[in-house]
C-alpha positions as CSV (number, residue, x, y, z in Angstrom):
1,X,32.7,28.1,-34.4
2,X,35.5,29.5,-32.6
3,X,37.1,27.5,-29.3
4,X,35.8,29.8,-26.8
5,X,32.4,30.3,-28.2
6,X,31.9,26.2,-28.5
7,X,33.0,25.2,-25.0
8,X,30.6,26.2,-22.3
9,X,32.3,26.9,-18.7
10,X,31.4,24.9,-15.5
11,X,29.0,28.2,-14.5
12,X,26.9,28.0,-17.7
13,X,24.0,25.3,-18.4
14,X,24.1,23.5,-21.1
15,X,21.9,23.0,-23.9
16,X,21.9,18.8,-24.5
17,X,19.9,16.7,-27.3
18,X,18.9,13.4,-27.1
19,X,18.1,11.3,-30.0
20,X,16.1,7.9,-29.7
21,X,14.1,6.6,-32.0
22,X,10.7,5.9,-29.6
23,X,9.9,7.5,-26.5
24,X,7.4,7.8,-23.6
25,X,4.9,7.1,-23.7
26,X,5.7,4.3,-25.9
27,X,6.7,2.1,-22.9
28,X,6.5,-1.6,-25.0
29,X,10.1,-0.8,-25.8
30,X,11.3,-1.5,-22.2
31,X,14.6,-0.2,-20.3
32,X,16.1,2.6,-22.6
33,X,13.4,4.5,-23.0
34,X,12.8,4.9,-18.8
35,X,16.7,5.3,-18.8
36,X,16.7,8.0,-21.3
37,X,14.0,9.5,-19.7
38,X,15.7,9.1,-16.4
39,X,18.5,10.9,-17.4
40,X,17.3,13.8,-18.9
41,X,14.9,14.7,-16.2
42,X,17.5,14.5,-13.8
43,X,19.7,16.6,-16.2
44,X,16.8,19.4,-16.1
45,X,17.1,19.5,-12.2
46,X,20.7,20.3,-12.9
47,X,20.0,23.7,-14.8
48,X,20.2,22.4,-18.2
49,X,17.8,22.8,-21.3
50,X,17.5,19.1,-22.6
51,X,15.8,18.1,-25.6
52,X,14.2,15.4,-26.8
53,X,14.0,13.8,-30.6
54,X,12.1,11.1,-31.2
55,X,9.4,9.2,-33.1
56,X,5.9,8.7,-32.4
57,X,6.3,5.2,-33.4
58,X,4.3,2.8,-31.2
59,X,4.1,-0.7,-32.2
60,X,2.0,-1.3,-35.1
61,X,0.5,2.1,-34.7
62,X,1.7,5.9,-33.8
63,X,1.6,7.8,-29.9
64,X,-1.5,10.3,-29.6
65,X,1.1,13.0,-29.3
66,X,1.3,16.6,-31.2
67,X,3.8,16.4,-33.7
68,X,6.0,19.0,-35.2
69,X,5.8,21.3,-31.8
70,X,7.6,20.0,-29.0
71,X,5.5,18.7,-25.7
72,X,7.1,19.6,-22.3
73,X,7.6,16.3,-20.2
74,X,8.5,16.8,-17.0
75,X,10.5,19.6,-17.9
76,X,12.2,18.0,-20.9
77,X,10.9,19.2,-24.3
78,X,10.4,16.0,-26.5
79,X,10.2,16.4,-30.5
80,X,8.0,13.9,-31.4
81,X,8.2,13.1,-35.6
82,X,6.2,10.9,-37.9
83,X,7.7,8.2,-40.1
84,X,6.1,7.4,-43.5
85,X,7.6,4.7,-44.3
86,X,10.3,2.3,-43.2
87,X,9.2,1.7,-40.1
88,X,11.7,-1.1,-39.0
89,X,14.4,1.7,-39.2
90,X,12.4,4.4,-37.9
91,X,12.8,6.6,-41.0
92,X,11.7,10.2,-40.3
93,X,12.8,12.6,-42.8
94,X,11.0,15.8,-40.9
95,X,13.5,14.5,-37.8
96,X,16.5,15.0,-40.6
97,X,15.0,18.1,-41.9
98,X,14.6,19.6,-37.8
99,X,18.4,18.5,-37.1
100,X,19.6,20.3,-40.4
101,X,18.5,23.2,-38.9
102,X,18.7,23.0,-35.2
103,X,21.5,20.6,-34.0
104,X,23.9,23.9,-34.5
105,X,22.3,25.2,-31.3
106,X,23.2,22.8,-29.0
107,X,26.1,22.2,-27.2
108,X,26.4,18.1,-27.4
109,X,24.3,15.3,-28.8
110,X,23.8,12.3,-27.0
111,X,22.6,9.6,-29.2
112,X,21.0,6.2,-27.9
113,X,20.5,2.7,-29.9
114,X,22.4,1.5,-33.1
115,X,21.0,-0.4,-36.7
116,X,18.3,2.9,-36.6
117,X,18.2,5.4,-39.1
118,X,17.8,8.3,-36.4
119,X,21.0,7.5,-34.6
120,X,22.5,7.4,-38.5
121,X,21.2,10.8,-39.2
122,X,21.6,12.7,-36.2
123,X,25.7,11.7,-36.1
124,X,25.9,12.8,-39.8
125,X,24.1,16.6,-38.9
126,X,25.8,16.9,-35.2
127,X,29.2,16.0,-37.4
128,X,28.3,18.8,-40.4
129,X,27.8,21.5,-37.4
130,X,31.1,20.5,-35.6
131,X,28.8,19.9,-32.8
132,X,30.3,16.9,-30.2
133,X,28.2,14.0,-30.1
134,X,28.2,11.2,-27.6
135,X,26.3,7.2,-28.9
136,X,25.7,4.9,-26.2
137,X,24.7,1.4,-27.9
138,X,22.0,0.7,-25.0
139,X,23.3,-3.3,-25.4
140,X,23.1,-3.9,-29.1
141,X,26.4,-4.5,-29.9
142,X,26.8,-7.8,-28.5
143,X,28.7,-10.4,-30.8
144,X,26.5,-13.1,-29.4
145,X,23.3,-11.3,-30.1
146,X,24.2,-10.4,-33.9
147,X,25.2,-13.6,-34.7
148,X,22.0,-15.4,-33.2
149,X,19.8,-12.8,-35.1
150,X,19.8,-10.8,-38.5
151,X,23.9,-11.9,-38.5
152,X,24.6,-10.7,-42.6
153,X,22.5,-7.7,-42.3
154,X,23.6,-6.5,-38.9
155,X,27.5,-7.0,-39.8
156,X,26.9,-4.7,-42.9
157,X,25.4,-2.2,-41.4
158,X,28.2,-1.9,-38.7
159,X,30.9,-2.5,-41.7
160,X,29.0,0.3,-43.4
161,X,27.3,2.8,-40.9
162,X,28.5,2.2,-37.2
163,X,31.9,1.7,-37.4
164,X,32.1,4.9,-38.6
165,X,29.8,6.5,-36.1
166,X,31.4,5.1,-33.1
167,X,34.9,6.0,-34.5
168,X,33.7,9.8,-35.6
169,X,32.0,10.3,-31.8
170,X,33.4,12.5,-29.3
171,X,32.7,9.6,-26.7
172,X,31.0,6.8,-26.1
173,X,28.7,5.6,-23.1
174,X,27.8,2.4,-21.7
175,X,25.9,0.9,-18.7
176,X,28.2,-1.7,-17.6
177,X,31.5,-3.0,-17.6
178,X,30.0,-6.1,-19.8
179,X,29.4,-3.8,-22.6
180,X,32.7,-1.9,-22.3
181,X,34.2,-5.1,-23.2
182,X,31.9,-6.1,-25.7
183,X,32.5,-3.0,-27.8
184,X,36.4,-2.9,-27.6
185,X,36.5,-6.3,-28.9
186,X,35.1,-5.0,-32.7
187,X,39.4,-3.2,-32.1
188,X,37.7,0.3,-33.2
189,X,40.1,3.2,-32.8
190,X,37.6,4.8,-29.8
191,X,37.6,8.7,-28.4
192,X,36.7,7.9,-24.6
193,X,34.4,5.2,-23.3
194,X,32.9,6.0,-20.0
195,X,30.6,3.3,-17.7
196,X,27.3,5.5,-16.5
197,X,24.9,3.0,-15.1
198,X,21.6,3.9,-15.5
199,X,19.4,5.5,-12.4
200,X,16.1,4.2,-10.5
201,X,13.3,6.3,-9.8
202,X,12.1,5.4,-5.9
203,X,9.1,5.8,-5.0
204,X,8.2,7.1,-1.8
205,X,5.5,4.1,-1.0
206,X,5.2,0.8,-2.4
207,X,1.4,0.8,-2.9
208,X,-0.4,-2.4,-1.8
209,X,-0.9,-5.4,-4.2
210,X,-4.5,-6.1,-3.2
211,X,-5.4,-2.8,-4.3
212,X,-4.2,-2.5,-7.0
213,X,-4.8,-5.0,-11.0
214,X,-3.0,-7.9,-9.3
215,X,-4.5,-8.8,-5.8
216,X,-5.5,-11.8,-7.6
217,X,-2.3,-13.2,-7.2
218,X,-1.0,-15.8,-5.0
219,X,0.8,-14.0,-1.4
220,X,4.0,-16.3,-2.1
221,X,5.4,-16.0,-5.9
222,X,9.0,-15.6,-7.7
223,X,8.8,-12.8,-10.4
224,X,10.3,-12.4,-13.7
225,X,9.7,-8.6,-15.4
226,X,11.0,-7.5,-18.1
227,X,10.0,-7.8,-22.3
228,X,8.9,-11.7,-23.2
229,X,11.9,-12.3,-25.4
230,X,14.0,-14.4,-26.8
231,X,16.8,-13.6,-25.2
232,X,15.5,-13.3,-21.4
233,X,16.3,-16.9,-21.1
234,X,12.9,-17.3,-20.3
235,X,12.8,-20.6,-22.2
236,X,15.3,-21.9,-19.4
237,X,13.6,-20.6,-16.5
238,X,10.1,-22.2,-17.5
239,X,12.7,-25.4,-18.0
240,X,14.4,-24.9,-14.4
241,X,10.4,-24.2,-12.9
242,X,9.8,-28.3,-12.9
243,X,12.3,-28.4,-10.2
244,X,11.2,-25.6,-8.1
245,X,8.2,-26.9,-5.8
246,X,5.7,-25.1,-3.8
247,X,5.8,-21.3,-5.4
248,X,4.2,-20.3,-8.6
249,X,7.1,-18.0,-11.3
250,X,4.6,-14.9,-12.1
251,X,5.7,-13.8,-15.7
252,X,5.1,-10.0,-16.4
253,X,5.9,-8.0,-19.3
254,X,5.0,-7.1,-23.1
255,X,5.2,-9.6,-25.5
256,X,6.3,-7.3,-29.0
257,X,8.3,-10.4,-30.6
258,X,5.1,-13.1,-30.2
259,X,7.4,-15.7,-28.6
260,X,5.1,-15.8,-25.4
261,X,2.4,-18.9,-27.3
262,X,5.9,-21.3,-27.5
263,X,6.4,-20.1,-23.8
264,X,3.3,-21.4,-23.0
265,X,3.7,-24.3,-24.7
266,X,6.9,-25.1,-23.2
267,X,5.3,-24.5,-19.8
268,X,2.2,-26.7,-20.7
269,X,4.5,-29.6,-22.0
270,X,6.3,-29.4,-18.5
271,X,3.5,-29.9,-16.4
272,X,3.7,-25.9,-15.1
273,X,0.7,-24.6,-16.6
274,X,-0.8,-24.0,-12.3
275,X,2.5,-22.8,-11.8
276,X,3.4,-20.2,-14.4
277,X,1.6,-17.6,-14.7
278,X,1.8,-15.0,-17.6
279,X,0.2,-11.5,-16.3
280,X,0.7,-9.8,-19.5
281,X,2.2,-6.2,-19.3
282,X,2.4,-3.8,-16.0
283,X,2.0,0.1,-15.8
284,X,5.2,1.9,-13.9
285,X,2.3,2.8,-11.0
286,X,1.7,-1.2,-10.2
287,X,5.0,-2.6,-11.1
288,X,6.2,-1.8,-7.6
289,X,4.2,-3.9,-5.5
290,X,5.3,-6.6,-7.9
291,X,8.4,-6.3,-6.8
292,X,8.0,-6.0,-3.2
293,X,5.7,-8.5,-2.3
294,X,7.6,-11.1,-4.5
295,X,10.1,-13.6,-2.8
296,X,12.7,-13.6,-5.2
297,X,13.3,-11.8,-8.4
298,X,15.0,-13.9,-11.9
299,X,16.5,-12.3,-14.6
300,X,18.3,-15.0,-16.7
301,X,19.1,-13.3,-19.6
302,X,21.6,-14.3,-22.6
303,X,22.8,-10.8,-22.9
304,X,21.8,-7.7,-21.0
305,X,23.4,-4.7,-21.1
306,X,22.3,-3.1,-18.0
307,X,19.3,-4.6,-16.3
308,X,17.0,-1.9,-15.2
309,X,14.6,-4.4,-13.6
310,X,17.4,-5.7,-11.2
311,X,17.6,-2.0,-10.1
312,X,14.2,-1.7,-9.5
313,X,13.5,-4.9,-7.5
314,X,16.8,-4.1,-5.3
315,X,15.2,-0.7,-4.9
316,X,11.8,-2.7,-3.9
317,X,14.4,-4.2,-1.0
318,X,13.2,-7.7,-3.1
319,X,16.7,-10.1,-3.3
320,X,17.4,-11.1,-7.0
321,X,19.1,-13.9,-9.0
322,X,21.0,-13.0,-12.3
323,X,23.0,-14.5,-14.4
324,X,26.7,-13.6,-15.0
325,X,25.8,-11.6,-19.0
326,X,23.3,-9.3,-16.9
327,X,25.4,-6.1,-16.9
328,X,24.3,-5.0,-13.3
329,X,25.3,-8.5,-11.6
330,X,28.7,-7.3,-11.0
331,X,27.0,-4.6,-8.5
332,X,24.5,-7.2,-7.1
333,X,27.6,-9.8,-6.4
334,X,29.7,-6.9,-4.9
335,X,27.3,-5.5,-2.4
336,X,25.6,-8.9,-2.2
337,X,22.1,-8.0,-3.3
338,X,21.4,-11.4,-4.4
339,X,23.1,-14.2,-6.5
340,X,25.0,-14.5,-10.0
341,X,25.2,-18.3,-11.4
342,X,25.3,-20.1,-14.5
343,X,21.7,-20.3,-15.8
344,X,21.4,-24.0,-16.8
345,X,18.2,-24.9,-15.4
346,X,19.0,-27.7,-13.0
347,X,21.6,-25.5,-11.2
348,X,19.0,-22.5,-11.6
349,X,16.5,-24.6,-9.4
350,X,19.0,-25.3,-6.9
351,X,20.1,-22.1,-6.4
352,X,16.0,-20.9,-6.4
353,X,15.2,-23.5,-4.3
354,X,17.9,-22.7,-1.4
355,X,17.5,-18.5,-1.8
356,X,13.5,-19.4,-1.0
357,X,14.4,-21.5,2.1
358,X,16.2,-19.2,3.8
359,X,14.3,-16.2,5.0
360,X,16.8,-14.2,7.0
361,X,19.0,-14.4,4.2
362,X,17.0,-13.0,1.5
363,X,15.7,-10.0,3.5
364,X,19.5,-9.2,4.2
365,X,19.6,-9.0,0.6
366,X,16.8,-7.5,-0.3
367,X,18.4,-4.6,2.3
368,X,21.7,-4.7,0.9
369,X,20.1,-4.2,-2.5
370,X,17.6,-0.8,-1.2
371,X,20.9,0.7,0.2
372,X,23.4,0.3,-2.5
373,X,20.5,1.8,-5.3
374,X,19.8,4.7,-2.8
375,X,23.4,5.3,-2.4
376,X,25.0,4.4,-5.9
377,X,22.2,4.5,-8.6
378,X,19.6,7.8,-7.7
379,X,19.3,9.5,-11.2
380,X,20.6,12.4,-9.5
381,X,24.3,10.6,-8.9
382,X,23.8,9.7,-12.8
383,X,23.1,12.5,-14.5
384,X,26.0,14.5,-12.8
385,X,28.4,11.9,-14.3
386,X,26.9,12.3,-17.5
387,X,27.3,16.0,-17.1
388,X,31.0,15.1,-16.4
389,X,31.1,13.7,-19.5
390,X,29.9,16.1,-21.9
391,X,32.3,18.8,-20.0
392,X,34.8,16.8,-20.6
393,X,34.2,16.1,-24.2
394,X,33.6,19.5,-25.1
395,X,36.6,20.7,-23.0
396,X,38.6,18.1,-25.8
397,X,37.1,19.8,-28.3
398,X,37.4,23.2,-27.8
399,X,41.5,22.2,-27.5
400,X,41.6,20.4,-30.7
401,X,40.0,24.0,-32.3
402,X,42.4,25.8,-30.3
403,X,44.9,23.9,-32.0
């Protein structure tokens, strides 16, 4: 591949893979898959011809998708594969067989997620074609995180397999400044490392509650959505909830790891059964009245890399309360969207209890939060910094060639 022929000018379109190992409509897996998605729609509007591949992994069970033939989704074609076996590591040998043959063709790879044999497999064939790839870690590489879970096995594989990825890519992307400095501290000789938040899609109408799965629910609430796990720090919101009176926490979201029964428990033992409610999960088209009916929105996560939710509930103009490891609450204490605090419970009930009592105040937030997604995070903004990106990596290596 000669210099010239590999690095495409500002005037042409480029052609751009993504490689994730599930994908829509496989929406228990939460954030990256609507980021990824996000992205490469947007990219499409920009001219380019995007690429999906992917799995059709789907919990215990597989997506109702064609596979081998790519599907067009909303204008990005998506390569769905099976996987025989392996399932935990998404092992798709027809995947490896299609990027053997076809990775030459495009001009970058962008590659999302880490411990996965797709990301593993798609650095190795973009590498053998000298084609540029890009590996965003979508907030798995977070010391904390590894050593809380799978510590021996996850340290091998990044002794063994993403070391060596990360070090080999042309770049790396990340969602937050949180992350940045997670990943520096493994002291990995790094190409360039670039902070892209993700986007949010806004709707041009919230639709009303009452009409849609949830009018059941009470007119005043606080709401937590995301994934029921582990490290949501859902445990110490239930905890906190004992000394927040008067509102019921609605808890929405997909519960893939089975930790909701000990949340339940936890809630029962407290006295907060009435006042917790678990709503199970919510479809895109309903998740927006959610957000703008609630009073307040709680993400108290251990580690988060980005926090797609906060977007979408500042989008919903609702005000939002984070804690400090939520990659986005750097935004939301800069434009004052909300509040960022130390999630101990007894100081998360304060801080719940005097956001709720003070109505002029949240709506200034939750206005503050609409404005700065509108003007900062439209997947439009995004995916022309991600262009950015892969011009400027391909411009690096077209002069490495050249030399």
């Amino acid at each position: 591949m000669s210099a010239i022929a590999s690095f495409p000018t500002a005037a042409r379109s480029l052609r751009i893979l993504h490689v994730v190992p599930t994908y829509y409509p496989a929406v228990r897996y939460g954030g990256p898959i609507r980021s990824v998605h996000g992205l490469a729609t947007a990219l499409v509007r920009r001219g380019h011809d995007v690429h999906v591949y992917t799995t059709s992994v789907d919990g215990p069970d597989n997506l109702d998708v064609p596979v081998g033939k790519p599907v067009n989704l909303d204008g990005v074609w998506v390569h769905y594969f099976p996987v025989p076996a392996m399932r935990r590591l998404y092992w798709a040998p027809q995947l490896a067989n299609e990027l053997k043959s076809t990775v030459g063709g495009f001009d970058v790879v962008h590659l999302h997620s880490i411990f996965l044999w797709p990301t593993w497999a798609a650095a190795r064939a973009a590498g053998r074609a000298g084609v540029p790839y890009i590996t965003a870690p979508r907030g798995m590489l977070v010391r904390e995180l590894i050593r809380k879970k799978n510590a021996w096995v996850k340290n091998a594989w990044i002794n063994l397999i993403e070391r060596g990825t990360f070090v080999r890519a042309a770049g790396v992307h990340v969602t937050a400044e949180i992350e940045a400095d997670e990943l520096r501290a493994f002291g990995w000789p790094l190409h360039e490392v670039t902070c892209i938040p993700n986007g949010v899609e806004i709707p041009a109408l919230h639709p009303a509650r009452a009409a849609g799965p949830y009018g059941h629910l009470p007119a005043r609430y606080a709401l937590f959505l995301s994934r029921i796990s582990w490290k949501k720090g859902l445990d110490r919101l239930i905890t906190a909830w004992q000394w927040v009176p008067d509102i019921p926490l609605v808890i929405a979201g997909n519960d893939d790891e089975g930790y909701q029964s000990r949340l339940e428990a936890h809630a029962r033992e407290l006295g907060l059964s009435d006042r917790v409610m678990f709503i199970g999960p919510v479809a895109d088209q309903d998740k927006w009245a959610l957000y703008a009916e609630a009073r307040l929105f709680v993400l108290p996560s251990y580690s988060e890399n980005f926090g797609n939710v906060v977007a979408e509930a500042m989008a919903a103009g609702c005000p939002v309360l984070v804690s400090p490891e939520v990659g986005i609450a750097s935004l939301v204490a800069e434009v004052g969207a909300g509040k960022v605090i130390d999630c101990e419970p007894r100081q998360l009930a304060r801080t719940v209890c005097e956001m709720l009592s003070q109505d002029s105040l949240r709506a200034e937030m939750g206005a503050r939060g609409r404005e700065t997604v509108r003007a900062r995070l439209s997947w439009d903004g995004v995916a022309e910094q991600a262009e950015n990106l892969y011009r400027r990596v391909l411009r690096n290596d077209a002069a490495v060639l050249a030399t």
